[in-house]
Each structure stands twice: as structure tokens, then as C-alpha cells.
C-alpha positions as CSV (number, residue, x, y, z in Angstrom):
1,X,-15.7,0.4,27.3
2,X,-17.0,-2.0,24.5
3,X,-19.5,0.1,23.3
4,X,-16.5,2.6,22.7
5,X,-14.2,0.2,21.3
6,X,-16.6,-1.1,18.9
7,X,-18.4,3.2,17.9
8,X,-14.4,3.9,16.7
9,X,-14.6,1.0,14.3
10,X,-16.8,2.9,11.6
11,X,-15.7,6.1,12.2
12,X,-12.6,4.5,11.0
13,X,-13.9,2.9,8.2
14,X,-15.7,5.5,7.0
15,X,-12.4,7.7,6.9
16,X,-10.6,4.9,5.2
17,X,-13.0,4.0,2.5
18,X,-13.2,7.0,0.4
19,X,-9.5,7.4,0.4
20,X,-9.5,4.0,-0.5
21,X,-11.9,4.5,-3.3
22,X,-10.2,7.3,-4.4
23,X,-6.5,5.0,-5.0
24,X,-8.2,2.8,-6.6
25,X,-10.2,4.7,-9.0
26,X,-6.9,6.8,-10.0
27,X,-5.2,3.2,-9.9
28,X,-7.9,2.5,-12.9
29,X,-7.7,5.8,-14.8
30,X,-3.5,4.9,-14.7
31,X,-3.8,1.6,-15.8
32,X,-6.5,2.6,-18.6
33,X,-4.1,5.0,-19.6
34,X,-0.7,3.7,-18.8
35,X,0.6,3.7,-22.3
36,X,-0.2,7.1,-23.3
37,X,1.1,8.4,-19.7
38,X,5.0,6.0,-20.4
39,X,5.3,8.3,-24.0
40,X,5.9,11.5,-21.8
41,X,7.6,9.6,-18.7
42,X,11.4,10.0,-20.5
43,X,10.4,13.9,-20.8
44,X,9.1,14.3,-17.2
45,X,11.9,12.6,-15.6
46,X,14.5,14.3,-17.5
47,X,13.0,17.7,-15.9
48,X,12.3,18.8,-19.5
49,X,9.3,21.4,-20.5
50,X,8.7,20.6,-23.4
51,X,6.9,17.1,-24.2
52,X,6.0,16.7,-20.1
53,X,4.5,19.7,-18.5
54,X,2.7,21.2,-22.3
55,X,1.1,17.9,-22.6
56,X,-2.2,16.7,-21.3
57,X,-0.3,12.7,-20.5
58,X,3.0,14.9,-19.0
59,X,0.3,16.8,-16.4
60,X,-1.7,13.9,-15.6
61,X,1.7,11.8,-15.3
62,X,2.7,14.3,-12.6
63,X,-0.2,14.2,-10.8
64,X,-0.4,10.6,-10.4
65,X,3.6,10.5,-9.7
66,X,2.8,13.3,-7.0
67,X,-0.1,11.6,-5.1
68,X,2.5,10.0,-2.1
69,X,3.1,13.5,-1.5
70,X,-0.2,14.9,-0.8
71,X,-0.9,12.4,1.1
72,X,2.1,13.1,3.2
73,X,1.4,17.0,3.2
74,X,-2.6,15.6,4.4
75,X,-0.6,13.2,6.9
76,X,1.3,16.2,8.4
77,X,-1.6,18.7,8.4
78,X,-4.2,16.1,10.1
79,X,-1.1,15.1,13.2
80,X,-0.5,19.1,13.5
81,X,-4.2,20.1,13.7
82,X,-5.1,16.8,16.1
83,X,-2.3,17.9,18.4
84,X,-3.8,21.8,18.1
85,X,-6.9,19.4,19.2
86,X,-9.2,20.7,16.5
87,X,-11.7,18.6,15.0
88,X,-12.1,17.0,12.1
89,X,-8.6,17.1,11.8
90,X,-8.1,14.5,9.1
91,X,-11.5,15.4,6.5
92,X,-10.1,19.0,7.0
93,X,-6.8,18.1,5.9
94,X,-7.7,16.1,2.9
95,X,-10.4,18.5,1.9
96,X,-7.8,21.3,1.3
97,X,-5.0,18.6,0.0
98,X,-8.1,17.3,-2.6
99,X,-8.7,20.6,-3.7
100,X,-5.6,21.7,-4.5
101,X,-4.2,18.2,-6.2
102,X,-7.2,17.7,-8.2
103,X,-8.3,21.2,-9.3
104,X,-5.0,22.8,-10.0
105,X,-4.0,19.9,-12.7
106,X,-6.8,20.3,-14.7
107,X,-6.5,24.3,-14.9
108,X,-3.2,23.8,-16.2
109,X,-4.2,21.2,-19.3
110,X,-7.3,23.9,-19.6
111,X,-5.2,27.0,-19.7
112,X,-2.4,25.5,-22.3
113,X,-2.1,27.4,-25.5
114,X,-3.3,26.4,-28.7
115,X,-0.9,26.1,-32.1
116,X,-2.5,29.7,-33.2
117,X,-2.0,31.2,-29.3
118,X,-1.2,34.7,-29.8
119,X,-2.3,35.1,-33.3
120,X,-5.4,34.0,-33.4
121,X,-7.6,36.4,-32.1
122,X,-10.3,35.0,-29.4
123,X,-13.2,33.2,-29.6
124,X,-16.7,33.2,-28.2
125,X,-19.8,31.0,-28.1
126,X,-22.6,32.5,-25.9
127,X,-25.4,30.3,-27.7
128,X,-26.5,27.4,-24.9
129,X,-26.4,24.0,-25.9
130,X,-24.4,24.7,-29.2
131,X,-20.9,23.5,-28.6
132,X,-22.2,20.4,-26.7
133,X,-22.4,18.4,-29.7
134,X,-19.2,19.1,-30.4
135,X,-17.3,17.9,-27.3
136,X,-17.8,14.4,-27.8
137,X,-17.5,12.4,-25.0
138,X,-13.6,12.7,-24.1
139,X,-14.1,17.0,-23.6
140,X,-17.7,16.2,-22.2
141,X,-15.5,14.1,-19.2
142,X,-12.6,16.0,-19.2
143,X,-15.2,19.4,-18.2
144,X,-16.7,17.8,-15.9
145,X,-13.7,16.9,-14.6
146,X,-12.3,20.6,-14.3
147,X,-14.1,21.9,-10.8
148,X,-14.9,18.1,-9.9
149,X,-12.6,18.0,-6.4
150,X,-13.4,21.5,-5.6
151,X,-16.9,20.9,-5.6
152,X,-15.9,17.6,-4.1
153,X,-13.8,19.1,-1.3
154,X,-15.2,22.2,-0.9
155,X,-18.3,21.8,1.2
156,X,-16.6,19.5,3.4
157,X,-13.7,22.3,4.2
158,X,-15.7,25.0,4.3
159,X,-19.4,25.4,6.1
160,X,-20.2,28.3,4.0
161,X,-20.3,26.6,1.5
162,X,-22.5,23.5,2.2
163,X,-24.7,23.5,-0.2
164,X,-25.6,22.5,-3.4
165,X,-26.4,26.2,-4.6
166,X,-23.8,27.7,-3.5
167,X,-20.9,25.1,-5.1
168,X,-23.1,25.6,-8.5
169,X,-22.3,29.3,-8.1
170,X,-18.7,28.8,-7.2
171,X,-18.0,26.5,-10.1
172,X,-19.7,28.6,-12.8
173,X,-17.8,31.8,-11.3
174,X,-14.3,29.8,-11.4
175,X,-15.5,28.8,-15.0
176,X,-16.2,32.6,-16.2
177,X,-12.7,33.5,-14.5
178,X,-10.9,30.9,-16.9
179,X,-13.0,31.3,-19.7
180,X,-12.2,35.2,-19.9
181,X,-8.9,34.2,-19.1
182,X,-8.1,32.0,-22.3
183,X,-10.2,34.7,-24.1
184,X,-8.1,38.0,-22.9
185,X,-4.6,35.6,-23.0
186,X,-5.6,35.1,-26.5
187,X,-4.7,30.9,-25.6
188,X,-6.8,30.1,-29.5
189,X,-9.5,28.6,-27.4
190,X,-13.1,28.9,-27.6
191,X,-14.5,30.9,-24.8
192,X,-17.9,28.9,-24.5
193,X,-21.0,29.3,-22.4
194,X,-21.4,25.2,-22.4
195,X,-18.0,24.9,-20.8
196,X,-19.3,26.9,-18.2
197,X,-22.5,25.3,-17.6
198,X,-20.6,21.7,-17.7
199,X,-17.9,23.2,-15.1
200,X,-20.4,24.0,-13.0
201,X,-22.9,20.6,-13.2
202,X,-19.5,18.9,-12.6
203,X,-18.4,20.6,-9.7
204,X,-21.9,19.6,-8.8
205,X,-22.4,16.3,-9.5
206,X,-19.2,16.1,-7.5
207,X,-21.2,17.4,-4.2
208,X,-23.3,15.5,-4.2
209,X,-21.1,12.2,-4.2
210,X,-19.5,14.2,-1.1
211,X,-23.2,15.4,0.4
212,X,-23.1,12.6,3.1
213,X,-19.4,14.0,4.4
214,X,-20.2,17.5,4.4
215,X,-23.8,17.5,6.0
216,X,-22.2,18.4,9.0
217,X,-20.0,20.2,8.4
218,X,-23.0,23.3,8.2
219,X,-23.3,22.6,11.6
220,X,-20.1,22.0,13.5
221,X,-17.1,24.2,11.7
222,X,-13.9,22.3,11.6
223,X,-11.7,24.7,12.3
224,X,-12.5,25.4,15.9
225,X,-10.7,23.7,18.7
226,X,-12.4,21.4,20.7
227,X,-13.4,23.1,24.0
228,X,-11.0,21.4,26.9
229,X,-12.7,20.6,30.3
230,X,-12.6,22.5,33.0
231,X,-10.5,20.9,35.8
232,X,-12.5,19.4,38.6
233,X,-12.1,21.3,42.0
């Protein structure tokens, strides 16, 4: 019984300190950015379009302002899927939570029009390496950032795609989909062959800060119910 009592203790832990980690690094990034983030607050909480949801501090004002509620919608989903007696119930839940809050954000402020959207006809840079120097350090980040919880998430939702390989491919197809996307909507961006190759190292990069969470995942799938026991007699 103590060796029980004292085996839950890290499993625990080791739930509670990336989620933890995660608060407080988005605690960070919102104090960093606090001012910057209060000049579209009076837009976003007037419900208004314009100045809130077309603006990269409106979108990333929301999505700090909306993490109580994934956590809820992770709460709810983990209690439902414990009671269903599946495993993994809780890194299941905040896999598909974490995917959704921290990828769909970031397509938004990528898929915004430009000032010449419509007019200007579309762009394309297919040479490697060119537009890199360009970027500068705030749209290196901001890339890498773009496919960073799905390759975060991923892996540890789905077994399939446990490995480093296959999360490289996933983030460079998602990139081609929005590049061509911008392209075709004629958004006046630059459909670039960098931003797909830093979409994909992010998503990544991300992985592999995840690896040691969705190791086993490969092996045991999350989504099956744990086998009850057969009743004695």
C-alpha cells in the first residue's frame, strides 16, 4: 500500500508540471507583451472586428483571455473519458485541447490580409535559404511558432504519428496548404519555400520537447478502454 501511495506521487507530478510550465511561460510572453496586448483590449471587449480580431495583439489577447476555457473543455473531456475508463485520459485530452488553442491562433494572424489583398497579385519565392535573411528575428519566432503545439500535441494524441519523421512531414504539408492558400486568396503575402521549411523545423523542434510524453504513446493507443476484469467465480 505505501509503495502505491508513494508510485502515484510522480505520475502526478509529471502531469502537473508541464501544464504548469506551460502557465507560466504564457504568463511571461503576457507580461513581456502586456502593453501592446491593453491597446486592442477596449476593441476586443467591445465585441468589435476591427482593431481586435485583424490584429496580431487582438488574436493573441484572445487567446490568452480564452485559456480558462480550454482548460475547462480539457477538464470535461479527461472526467468524461476517465469515467468511459479509457487511458490516458487527461494527456489525451490536453493533447487535442493544445492543438486546437495553440495552432488555430497562429493560422488566423498568418492568413490575415495584407493592405494590397486582392489587388496585388501573388507572390512566390521557391529559392531555399533566400527570404531567411529577411525575417529577422520576430518572423523567424513567430514561424516557428505556427505548427509548434501541433507538433507538440500531436504525437502524444496520436500513435501514428510518433515520430519525428512523420511530424516533419505533417508540418511542411500543413505549411504548403497555407502557403497555396495565401497565394490562390491573393492575401499580398509572400508564398515562400523558407516559411515552409521553418514551419516544419518548428513543429519539430516542438516534438522533440514532447518526445519523453509521447514515447509511449507508439505503444499503448490512448483511445482504447482499459480491459475490465473478469469477475471471479
Amino acid at each position: 500500500m505505501h509503495h502505491s501511495a508513494s508510485s502515484s506521487v510522480p505520475r502526478r507530478t509529471r502531469r502537473i508540471v508541464p501544464v504548469g510550465l506551460a502557465f507560466l511561460g504564457l504568463a511571461g510572453v503576457a507580461f513581456v507583451v502586456r502593453r501592446p496586448l491593453m491597446m486592442s483590449a477596449p476593441m476586443c471587449m467591445a465585441g468589435r472586428w476591427h482593431g481586435c480580431f485583424d490584429t496580431f495583439n487582438g488574436v493573441l489577447l484572445i487567446t490568452l483571455a480564452t485559456l480558462p476555457l480550454a482548460a475547462l473543455v480539457a477538464w470535461a473531456l479527461a472526467r468524461r473519458r476517465r469515467a468511459a475508463g479509457v487511458a490516458s485520459a487527461w494527456r489525451t485530452s490536453l493533447a487535442e485541447v493544445g492543438m486546437v488553442h495553440g495552432t488555430v491562433p497562429f493560422l488566423w494572424m498568418t492568413m490575415m490580409p495584407g493592405a494590397g489583398a486582392g489587388v496585388v497579385p501573388g507572390r512566390v519565392s521557391l529559392v531555399p535559404l533566400r527570404d531567411l535573411v529577411t525575417m529577422g528575428p520576430v518572423g523567424l519566432v513567430g514561424n516557428l511558432l505556427i505548427f509548434a503545439a501541433l507538433g507538440f500535441f500531436a504525437p502524444m494524441r496520436f500513435a501514428a504519428l510518433a515520430s519525428l519523421p512523420r511530424i516533419l512531414a505533417l508540418g511542411a504539408g500543413c505549411s504548403v496548404l497555407v502557403e497555396t492558400a495565401q497565394y490562390v486568396l491573393r492575401l499580398d503575402r509572400v508564398s515562400s519555400v523558407d516559411d515552409v521549411l521553418v514551419n516544419a523545423a518548428g513543429a519539430v523542434l516542438a516534438a522533440l520537447a514532447s518526445r519523453r510524453w509521447w514515447r509511449t504513446t507508439a505503444m499503448v493507443p490512448s483511445d482504447r478502454p482499459r480491459p475490465t476484469p473478469a469477475p471471479a467465480g
